[in-house]
Every structure is written in C-alpha cells, then in structure tokens.
C-alpha positions as CSV (number, residue, x, y, z in Angstrom):
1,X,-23.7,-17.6,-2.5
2,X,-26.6,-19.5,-0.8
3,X,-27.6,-18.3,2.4
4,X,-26.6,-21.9,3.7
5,X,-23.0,-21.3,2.2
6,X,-23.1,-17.3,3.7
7,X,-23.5,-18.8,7.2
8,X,-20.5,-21.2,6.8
9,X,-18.3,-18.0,5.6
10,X,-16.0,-16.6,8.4
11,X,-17.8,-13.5,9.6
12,X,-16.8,-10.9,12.4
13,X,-18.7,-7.9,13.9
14,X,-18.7,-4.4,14.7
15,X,-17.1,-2.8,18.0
16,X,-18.7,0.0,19.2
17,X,-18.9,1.4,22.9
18,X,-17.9,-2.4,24.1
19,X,-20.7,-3.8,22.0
20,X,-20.6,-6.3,19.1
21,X,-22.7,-4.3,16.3
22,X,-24.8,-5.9,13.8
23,X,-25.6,-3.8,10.6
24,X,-28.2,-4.1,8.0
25,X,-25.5,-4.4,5.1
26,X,-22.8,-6.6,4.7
27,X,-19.5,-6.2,3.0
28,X,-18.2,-9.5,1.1
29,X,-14.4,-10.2,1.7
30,X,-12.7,-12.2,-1.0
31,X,-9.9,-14.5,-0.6
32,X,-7.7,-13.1,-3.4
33,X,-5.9,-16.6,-3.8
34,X,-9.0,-17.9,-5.4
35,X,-11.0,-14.6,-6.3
36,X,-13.7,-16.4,-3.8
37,X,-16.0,-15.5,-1.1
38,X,-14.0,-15.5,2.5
39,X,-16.3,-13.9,4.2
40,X,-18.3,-11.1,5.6
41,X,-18.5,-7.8,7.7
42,X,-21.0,-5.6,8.7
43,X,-21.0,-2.5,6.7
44,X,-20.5,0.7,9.0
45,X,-22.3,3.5,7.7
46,X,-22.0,7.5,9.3
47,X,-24.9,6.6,11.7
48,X,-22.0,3.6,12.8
49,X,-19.1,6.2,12.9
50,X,-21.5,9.1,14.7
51,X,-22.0,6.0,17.2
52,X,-18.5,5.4,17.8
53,X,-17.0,8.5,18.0
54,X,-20.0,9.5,20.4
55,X,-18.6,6.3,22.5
56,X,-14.9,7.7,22.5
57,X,-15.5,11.1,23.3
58,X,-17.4,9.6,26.4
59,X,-14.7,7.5,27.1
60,X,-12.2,10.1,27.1
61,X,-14.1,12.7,28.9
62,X,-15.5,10.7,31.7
63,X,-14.0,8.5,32.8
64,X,-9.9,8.0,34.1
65,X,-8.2,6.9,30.9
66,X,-6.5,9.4,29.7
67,X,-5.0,10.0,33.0
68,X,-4.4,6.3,34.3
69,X,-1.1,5.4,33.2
70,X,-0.9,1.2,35.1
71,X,-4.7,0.8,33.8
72,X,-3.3,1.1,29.7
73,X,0.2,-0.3,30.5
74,X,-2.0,-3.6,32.2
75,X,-4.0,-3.4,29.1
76,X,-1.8,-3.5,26.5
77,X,-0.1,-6.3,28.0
78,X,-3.3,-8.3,28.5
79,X,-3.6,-7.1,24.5
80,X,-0.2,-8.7,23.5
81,X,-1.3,-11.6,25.5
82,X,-4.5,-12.5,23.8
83,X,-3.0,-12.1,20.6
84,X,-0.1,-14.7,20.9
85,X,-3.0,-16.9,22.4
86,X,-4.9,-16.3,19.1
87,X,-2.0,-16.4,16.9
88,X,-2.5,-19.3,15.0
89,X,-6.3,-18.3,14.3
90,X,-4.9,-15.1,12.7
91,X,-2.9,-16.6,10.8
92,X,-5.0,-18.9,8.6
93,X,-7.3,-15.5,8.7
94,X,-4.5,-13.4,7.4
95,X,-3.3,-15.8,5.1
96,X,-6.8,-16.1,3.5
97,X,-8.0,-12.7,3.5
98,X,-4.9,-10.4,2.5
99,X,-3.0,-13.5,0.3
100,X,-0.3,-13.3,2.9
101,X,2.3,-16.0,2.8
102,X,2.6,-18.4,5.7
103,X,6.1,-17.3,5.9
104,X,5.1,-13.4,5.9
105,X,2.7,-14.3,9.1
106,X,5.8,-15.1,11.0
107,X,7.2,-11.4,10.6
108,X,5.4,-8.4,9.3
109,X,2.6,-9.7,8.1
110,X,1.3,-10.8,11.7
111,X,3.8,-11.5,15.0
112,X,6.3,-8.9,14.5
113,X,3.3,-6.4,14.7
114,X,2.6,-8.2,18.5
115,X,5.8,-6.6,19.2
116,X,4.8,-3.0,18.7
117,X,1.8,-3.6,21.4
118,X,4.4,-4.9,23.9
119,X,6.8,-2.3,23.4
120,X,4.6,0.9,24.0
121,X,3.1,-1.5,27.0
122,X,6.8,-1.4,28.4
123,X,7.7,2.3,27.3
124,X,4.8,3.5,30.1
125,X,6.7,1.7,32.7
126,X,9.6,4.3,32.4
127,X,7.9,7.6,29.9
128,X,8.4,11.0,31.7
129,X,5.0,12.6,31.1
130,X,6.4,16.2,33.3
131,X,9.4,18.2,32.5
132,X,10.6,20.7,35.0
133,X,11.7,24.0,33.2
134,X,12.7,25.0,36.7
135,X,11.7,28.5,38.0
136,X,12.3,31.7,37.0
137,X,11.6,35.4,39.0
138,X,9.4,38.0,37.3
139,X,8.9,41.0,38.9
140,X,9.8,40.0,42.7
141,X,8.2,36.5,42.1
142,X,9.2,33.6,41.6
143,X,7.6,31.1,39.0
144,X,7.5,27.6,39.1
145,X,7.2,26.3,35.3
146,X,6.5,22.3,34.2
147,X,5.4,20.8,31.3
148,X,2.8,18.1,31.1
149,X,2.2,15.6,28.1
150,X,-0.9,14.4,28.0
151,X,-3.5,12.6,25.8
152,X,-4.6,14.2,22.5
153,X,-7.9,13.2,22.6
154,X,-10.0,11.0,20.2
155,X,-8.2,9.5,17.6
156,X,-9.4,8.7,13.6
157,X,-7.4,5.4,12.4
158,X,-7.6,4.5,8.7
159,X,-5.5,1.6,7.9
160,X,-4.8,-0.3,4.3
161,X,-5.1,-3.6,3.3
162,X,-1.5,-4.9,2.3
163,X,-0.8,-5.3,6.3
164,X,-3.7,-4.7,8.1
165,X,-2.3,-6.3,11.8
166,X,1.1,-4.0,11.2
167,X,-0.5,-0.6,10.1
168,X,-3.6,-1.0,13.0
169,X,-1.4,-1.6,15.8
170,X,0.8,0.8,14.7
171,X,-2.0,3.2,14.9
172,X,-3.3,1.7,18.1
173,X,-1.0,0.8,20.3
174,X,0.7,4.1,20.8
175,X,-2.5,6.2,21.0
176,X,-4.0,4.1,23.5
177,X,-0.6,4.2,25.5
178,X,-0.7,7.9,25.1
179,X,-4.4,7.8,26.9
180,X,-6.5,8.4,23.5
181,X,-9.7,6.9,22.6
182,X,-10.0,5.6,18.8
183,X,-12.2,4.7,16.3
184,X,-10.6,2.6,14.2
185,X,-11.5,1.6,10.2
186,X,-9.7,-1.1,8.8
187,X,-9.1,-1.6,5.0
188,X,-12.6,-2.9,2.8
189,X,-10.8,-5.4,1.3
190,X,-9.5,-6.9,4.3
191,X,-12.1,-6.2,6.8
192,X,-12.2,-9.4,9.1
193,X,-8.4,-8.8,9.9
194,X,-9.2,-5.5,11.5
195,X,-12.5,-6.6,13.2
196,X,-11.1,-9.5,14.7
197,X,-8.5,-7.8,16.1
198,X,-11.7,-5.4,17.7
199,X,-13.2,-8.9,18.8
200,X,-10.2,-9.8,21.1
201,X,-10.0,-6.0,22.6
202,X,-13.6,-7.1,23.8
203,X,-13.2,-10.3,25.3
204,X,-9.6,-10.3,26.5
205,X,-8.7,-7.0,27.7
206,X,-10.4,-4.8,30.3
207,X,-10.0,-1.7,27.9
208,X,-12.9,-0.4,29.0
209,X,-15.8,0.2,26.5
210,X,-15.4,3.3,23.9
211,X,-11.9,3.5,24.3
212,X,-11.8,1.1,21.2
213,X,-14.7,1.0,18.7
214,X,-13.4,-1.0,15.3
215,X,-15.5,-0.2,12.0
216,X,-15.9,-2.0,8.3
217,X,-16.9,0.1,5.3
218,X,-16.1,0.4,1.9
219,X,-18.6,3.9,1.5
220,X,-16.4,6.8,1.4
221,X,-18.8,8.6,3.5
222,X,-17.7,6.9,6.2
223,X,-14.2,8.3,6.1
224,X,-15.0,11.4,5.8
225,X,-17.5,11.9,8.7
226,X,-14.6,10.3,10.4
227,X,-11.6,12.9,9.1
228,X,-14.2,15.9,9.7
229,X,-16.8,14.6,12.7
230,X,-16.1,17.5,15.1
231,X,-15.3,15.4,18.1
232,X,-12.6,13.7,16.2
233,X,-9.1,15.5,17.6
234,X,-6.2,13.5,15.7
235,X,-6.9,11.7,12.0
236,X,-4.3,8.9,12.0
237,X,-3.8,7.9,8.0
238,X,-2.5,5.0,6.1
239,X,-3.0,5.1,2.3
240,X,-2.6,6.4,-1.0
241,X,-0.8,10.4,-1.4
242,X,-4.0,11.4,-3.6
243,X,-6.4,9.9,-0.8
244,X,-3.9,11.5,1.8
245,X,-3.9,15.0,0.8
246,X,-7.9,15.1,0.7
247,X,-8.0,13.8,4.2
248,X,-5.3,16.5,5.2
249,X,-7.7,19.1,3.4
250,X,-10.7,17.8,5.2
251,X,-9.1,18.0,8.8
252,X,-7.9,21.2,8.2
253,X,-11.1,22.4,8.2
254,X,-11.2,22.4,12.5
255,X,-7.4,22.0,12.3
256,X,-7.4,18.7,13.6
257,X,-3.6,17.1,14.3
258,X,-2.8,14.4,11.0
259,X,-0.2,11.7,11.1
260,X,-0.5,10.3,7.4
261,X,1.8,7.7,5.8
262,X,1.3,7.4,2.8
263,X,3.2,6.4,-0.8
264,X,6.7,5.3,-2.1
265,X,8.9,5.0,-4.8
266,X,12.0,4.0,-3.5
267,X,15.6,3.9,-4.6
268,X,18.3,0.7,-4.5
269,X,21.8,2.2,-5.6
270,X,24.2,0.0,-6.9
271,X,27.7,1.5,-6.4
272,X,30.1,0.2,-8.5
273,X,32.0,-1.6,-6.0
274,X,29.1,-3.3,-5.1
275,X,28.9,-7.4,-4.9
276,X,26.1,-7.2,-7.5
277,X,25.2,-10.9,-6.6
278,X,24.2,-10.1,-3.3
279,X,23.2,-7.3,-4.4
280,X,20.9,-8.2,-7.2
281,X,18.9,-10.5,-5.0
282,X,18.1,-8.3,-2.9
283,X,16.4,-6.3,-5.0
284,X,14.4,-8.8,-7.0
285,X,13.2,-11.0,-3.4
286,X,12.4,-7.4,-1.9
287,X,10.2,-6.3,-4.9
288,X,8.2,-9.4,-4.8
289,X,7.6,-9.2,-0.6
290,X,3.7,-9.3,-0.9
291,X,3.7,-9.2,-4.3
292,X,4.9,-6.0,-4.0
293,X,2.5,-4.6,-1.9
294,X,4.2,-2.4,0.7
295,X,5.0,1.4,0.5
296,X,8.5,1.4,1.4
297,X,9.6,-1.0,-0.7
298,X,12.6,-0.4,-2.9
299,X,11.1,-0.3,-6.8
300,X,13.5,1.6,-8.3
301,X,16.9,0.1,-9.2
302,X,19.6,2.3,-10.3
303,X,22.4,0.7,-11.4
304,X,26.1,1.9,-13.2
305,X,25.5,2.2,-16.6
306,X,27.7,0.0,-17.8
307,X,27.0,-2.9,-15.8
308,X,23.3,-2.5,-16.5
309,X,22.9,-5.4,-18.9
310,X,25.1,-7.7,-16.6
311,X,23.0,-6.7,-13.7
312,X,19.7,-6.9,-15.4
313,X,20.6,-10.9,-15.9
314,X,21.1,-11.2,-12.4
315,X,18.3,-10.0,-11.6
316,X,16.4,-12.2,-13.8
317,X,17.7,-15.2,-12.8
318,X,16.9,-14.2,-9.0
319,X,13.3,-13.7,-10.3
320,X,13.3,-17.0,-11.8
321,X,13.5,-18.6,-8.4
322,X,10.8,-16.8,-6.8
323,X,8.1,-19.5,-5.9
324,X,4.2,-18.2,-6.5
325,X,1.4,-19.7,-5.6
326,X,-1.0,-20.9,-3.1
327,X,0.1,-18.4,0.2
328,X,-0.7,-21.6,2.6
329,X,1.7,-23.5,1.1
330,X,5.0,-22.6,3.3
331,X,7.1,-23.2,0.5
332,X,5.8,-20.1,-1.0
333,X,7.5,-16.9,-1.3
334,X,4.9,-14.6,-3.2
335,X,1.0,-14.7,-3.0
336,X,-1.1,-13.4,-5.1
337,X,-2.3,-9.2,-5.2
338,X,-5.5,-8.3,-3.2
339,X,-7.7,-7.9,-6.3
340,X,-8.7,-8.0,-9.8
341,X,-8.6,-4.1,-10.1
342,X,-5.2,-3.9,-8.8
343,X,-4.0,-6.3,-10.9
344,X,-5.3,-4.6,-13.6
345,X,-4.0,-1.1,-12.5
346,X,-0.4,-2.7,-12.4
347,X,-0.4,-4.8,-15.5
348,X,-1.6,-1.5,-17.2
349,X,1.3,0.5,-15.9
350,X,3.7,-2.6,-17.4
351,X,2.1,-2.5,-20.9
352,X,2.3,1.2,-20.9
353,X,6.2,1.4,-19.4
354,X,6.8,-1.1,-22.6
355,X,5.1,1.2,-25.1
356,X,7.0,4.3,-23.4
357,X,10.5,2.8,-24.2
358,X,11.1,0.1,-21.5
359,X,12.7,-3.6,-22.0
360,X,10.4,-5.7,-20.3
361,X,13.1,-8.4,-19.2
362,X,10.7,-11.1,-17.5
363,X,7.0,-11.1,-16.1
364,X,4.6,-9.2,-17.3
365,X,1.3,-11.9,-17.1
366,X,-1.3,-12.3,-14.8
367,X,-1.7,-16.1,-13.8
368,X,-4.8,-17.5,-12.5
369,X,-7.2,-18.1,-10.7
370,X,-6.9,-15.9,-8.5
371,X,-4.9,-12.4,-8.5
372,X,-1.3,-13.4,-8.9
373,X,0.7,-11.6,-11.2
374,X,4.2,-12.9,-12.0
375,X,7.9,-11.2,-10.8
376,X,8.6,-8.3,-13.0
377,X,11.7,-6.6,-14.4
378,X,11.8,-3.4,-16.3
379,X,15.3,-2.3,-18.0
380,X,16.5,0.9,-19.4
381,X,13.9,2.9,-17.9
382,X,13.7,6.7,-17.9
383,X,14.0,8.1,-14.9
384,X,11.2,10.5,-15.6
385,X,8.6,7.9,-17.1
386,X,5.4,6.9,-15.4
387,X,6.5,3.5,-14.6
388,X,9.6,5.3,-12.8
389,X,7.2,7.7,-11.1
390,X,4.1,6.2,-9.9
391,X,3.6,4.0,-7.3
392,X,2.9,0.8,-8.8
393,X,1.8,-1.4,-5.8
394,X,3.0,-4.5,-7.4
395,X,6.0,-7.4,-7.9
396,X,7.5,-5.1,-11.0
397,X,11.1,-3.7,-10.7
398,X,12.3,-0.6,-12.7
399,X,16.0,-0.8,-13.7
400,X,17.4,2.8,-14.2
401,X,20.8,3.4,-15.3
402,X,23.1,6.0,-13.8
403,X,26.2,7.8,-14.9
404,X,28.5,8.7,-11.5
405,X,27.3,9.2,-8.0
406,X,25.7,12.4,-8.1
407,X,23.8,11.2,-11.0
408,X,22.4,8.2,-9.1
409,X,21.5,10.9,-6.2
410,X,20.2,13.1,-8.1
411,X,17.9,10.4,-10.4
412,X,17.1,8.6,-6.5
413,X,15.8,12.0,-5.2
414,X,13.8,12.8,-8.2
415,X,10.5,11.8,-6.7
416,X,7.2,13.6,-5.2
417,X,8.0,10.9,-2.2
418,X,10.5,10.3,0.3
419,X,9.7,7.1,2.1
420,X,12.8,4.9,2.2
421,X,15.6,3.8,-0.1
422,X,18.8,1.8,-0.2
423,X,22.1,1.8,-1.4
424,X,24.6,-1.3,-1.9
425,X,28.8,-1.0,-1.7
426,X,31.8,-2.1,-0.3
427,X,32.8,0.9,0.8
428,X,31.3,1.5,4.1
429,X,31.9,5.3,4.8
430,X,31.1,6.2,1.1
431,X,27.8,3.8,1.1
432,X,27.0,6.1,4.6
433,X,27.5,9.3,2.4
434,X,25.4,8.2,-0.1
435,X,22.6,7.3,2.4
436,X,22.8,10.8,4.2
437,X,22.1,12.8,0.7
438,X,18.9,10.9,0.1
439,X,15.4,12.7,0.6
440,X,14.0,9.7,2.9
441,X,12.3,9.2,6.1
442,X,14.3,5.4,5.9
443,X,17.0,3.9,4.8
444,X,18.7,0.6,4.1
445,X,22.7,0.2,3.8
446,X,24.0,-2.7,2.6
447,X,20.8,-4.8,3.2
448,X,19.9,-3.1,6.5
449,X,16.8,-3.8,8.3
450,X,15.8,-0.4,10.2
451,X,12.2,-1.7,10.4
452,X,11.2,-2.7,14.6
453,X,9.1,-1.1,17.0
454,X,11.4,1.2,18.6
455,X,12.3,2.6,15.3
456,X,10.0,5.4,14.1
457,X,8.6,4.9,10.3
458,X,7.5,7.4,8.0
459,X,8.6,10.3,5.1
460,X,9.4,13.0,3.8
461,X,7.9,15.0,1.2
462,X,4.4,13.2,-0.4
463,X,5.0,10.1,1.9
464,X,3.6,11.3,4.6
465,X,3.4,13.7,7.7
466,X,4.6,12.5,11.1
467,X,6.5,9.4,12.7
468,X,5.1,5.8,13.4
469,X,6.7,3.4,15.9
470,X,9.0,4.0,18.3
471,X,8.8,7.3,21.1
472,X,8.4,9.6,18.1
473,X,5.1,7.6,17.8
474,X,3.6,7.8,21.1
475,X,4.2,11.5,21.2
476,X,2.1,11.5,17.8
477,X,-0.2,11.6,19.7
478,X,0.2,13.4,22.8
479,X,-0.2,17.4,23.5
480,X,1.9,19.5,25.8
481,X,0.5,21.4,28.1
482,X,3.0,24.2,29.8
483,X,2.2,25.2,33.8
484,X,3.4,27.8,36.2
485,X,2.6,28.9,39.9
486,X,4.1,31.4,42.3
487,X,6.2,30.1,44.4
488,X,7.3,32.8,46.7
C-alpha cells in the first residue's frame, strides 16, 4: 500500500494517561470480507504498557476515583451517551473490521453491548458498598464490626476479536463502576474497534486521565508485561483455554486476582419429544451466528439415535437457507471468519473429522475472496473425536447420536469445558432436569436467551474462572475489607 492509500485507511490511536499516543510501528487491520487493508493502529510495545499501567496506578492512588461513587455513575452515563451518538460510525467500523453482519451490529455485535455500560451506571445508584455485621462483646467490650467493598485496584483487560465492543465493555464497565483503573488491550486483528472505543472515553466523558489507557499489539510481550507488571492487581481475560491457563500461571506469580473466560464446546439435546423442526433450526442458524465465532455457542448436537438421519436432513435444509456474503449487505445472515489462518485451522479440523469417521453432510469449502467458509454439518460423529472435542471457532456443526437420557448427559458433559449448552423438549419439567445435570456456567431451554447485562456469563471447568455481567461482575472486581471499633 502506497503511502497516499495508508493515509486514506481508517486509523485510530493510542490512549494513555488521557493522551492520544503515537508509536513508531504500526499494526495493519484487514477487512476479512475482502482479505484487504482497513486500516491501521499503533503498535503498543512494553515501554507502551509500562506507560499505562504507570498512568493507572497514579490514577488510582491519587486521586478520588476509587472512592467517588456519582463521579463514575456520571461517567458511565456520559459513556453510554457518546456511544449511541457514535453508533452509526461503529457500525460501518465493526462491520468492516470484525466481518460482522449489519444485522449482528443491532444486538451483540455492537448496541446490546451499550446496555452493559448503562446498567452498571444505574446499579451505583442503589449498590450497598457497607454491611453491618452488627456488634459483638469480647471480654467487657463491645465491638462494632462492618464490611466495606471497595475497588480492587488496577485492572489487566485482554479482549478477542469475534466481539470486541461486547467482551471490552464487559471488562470495562463493571471495573470502572467498582472504582478500578484499567489498561485495556483489545484483540490484533480487530484493533480499531477497541481503540475507538478509547477515542470516545477521551473526548466525551470526564473519566479523568489514567483511569482508562486503551492499547494495540499483536507482540506477545505485551501481554505478558501486562499479566505479570507488578502494579497490575486484577488480569481480566478473554481468549483461548491454552492462552488462559498461561496467563493464570503468569499471575500467579504475585497472586494477582484472574477473571478468565475462555473456550466452549457446547451441547444442543434433542429429547425425543422434541418439535425437531424448531428444533433443528435452531441449531443450524446458531452455529452459523458469526460464522461461528463465539465461545458459547452450541456446536455439539446430540440427537436420539434413531432420528439421527431424519434430523440430519433438517438440518441441512436449514443450512441451505443461510445467506453468506458481503456483511454490509443487511440481507446477510453469516460474514465471513476474521482470517486466512483461521480459516485454515477450521477447514483442517473438517478434513480431518472426515478422515476420522465423520459424514460430512453439507459445507465443507472455503469461498472467496475473502475468509468465508460455508455452513457445515458433521453426522455420526464420535463423541470422543477431535472434531467433537476441540473448539473449532467456525460455522461447522457436529451431529452426535445418543441412546437414552443419561447417555445424552453423560456424552454432553464429556468435555474439558463448561460454558453453556441447550436442550430441546416438550416436556417442560423433564427439559428443566435435563438442564440442571449439565456441567455449564449457561444454559438454554427450549431456545432460551439467558444472555443480557444483568445476567452473569461465564463457566465451569476449562471455560473459565469467574462471572461477567450482571452484580456477580462488579464484585469481580471489588475486595472486601472487614472493620471493627470499640464501642463501649
């Protein structure tokens, strides 16, 4: 790219103690529509991060924001604010850099996300930050005992690409309503989401400076000075299990507090009273959300065994219907993956499921230009193979048959994660039962939707440590602090 054509490309800075930060590299961002240059960030290296953690230990040692409760509620409502004024700037950037679907930009892929800053902006209004444990007499004495909750200190965000507006806010929100400082990293391939977002904190809030400082980087270095810098006090994680558990090893080093969320390989259960039309389309317009890029998303369909074949079809013909293409185009349902590599990585795990024994029913081809890989089905797969295992990240749907009920448990819970899952019947109660023996931090019945700001997110087992969303996430990031005096 000329330097001419550079210029014209959509570029964003750094955030760092209220500055907009220049670096001496850059970090290309590709539209993954087209496989072309969007544009270009700054490229944060540890002197960036020992910079902006240096700003947000400042900011939370000297100054009142920890401690001044109106000052962040006024703040995250000026926040919420700015972004519905920038909404529709967001969203052609969105659309462009993560290959998110217009559609997708109206919910989780961009406004829904608004709602988490507004609802930890109204949860200060009313949050009890002192319990009184009332008093108790030692000795002759009597004690007065409280407890305080109060800020955890400076907080490490990582976020990933697939939904970079959802998984920073997430982060964000709640640990600046808590009173925390943060340096926040977004995703290298979707820089310019995350640094935008850094962009409106400095010109439309009065968050004052270091209480925010927003990074780009795609040197690992830079996360780990982040997970290990010694001023760092919380390590908020959003990624890969593998990457996870290194983080978690690296903070454990000066025992810093980690909230990680992390992988999925979740579990749609067909009952066999189910209505396998609804049922079926479900599953295959679920897969595909984001061309199948989000952890929680149900990948794993287990259905009777004898109405595998029949459901298999259904599926197919669901599939069939799911429009790909050019994400600006609101008639589309399914964009493209965010690179080459990861296209790669999941049409390798296809070819190899295929090899290993599975019925590859539809999909299976990459399409270009761009990274758009079509709607995938997967029959007869065993429930111990890789392609039932591993997270694939991708539009591809493994179809597992089960035997009875406790098989379909038992094959659902047979997983290193534990993020969410669903389950499909007529029977309400027995649907309910099923639900409450999965090994899962979520859960869908009948088509459910437990995702919203008030509700916390996250997993058990390898998905993750600690709660997102809702007052389980605020308190993610608070400490409690127990008091006593003598009273008389």
């Amino acid at each position: 790219m000329s330097t001419q054509e550079q210029a014209a490309a959509v570029t964003r800075r750094l955030l760092i103690d209220g500055r907009r930060v220049e670096t001496g590299d850059t970090l290309a961002s590709l539209n993954p529509a087209t496989g072309e240059v969007y544009g270009y960030a700054p490229e944060a290296g540890v002197a960036e991060v020992d910079s902006a953690v240096a700003a947000a230990r400042r900011a939370f040692d000297a100054t009142d924001w920890p401690r001044d409760h109106e000052l962040r509620a006024r703040c995250l409502r000026q926040l919420y604010q700015a972004l519905r004024d920038h909404v529709e700037e967001l969203r052609e950037l969105t659309i462009a850099e993560v290959g998110a679907t217009r559609i997708l930009t109206h919910g989780n892929q961009l406004e829904t996300p608004f709602e988490i800053v507004r609802y930890y902006a109204e949860l200060l209004d009313g949050y009890e930050w002192s319990e009184d444990l009332g008093p108790v007499e030692i000795r002759g004495q009597k004690h007065q005992r409280w407890v305080e909750k109060e800020a955890a200190g400076v907080v490490a965000a990582i976020s990933a690409y697939n939904y970079p507006h959802q998984l920073a806010l997430a982060k964000l929100a709640p640990a600046l309503a808590a009173g925390c400082t943060v340096v926040l990293k977004g995703a290298p391939d979707t820089p310019l989401s995350t640094l935008a977002l850094g962009e409106i904190i400095a010109e439309h809030t009065d968050i004052p400076a270091g209480v925010v400082n927003v990074l780009a980087s795609s040197d690992v270095e830079v996360g780990k000075r982040m997970t290990t810098h010694p001023d760092v006090d919380v390590v908020s994680f959003t990624g890969s299990t593998p990457v996870g558990k290194q983080i978690m090893a690296a903070a454990g080093q000066t025992l810093k507090k980690v909230f990680l969320e992390l992988g999925g390989k979740s579990a749609l259960i067909l009952l066999d009273d189910a209505d396998y039309r609804t049922a079926a389309q479900f599953a295959a317009f679920s897969v595909v959300t984001h061309a199948g890029q989000g952890c929680a998303l149900t990948t794993r369909l287990l259905v009777p065994r004898a109405d595998h074949d029949e459901i298999a079809q259904l599926v197919a013909a669901n599939f069939a219907h799911v429009s790909y293409g050019d994400p600006g185009d609101p008639k589309t349902y399914m964009g493209p993956l965010i690179s080459e590599r990861q296209r790669d990585k999941v049409d390798a795990l296809v070819r190899r499921a295929v090899a290993e024994g599975a019925t590859l029913v539809t999909g299976g081809e990459k399409v270009d230009p761009g990274f758009f890989y079509t709607p995938t089905l997967l029959a007869n797969v065993d429930p111990d193979s890789e392609i039932a295992q591993e997270e694939v990240f991708g539009p591809v749907l493994a179809m597992i048959p089960y035997d009875d009920v406790d098989d379909a448990v038992r094959i659902a819970n047979n997983s290193i994660y534990g993020l969410s899952g669903g389950v499909f019947g007529a029977d309400a109660e027995r649907a309910r039962s099923v639900a409450r023996r999965i090994r899962t931090g979520t859960f869908s019945i009948n088509g459910g939707n437990y995702f919203h700001p008030d509700a916390p997110f996250g997993g058990y087992k390898q998905s993750g440590i600690g709660r997102e969303m809702g007052r389980a996430g605020l308190e993610e990031f608070l400490e409690s602090k127990t008091l006593a005096e003598v009273v008389g």
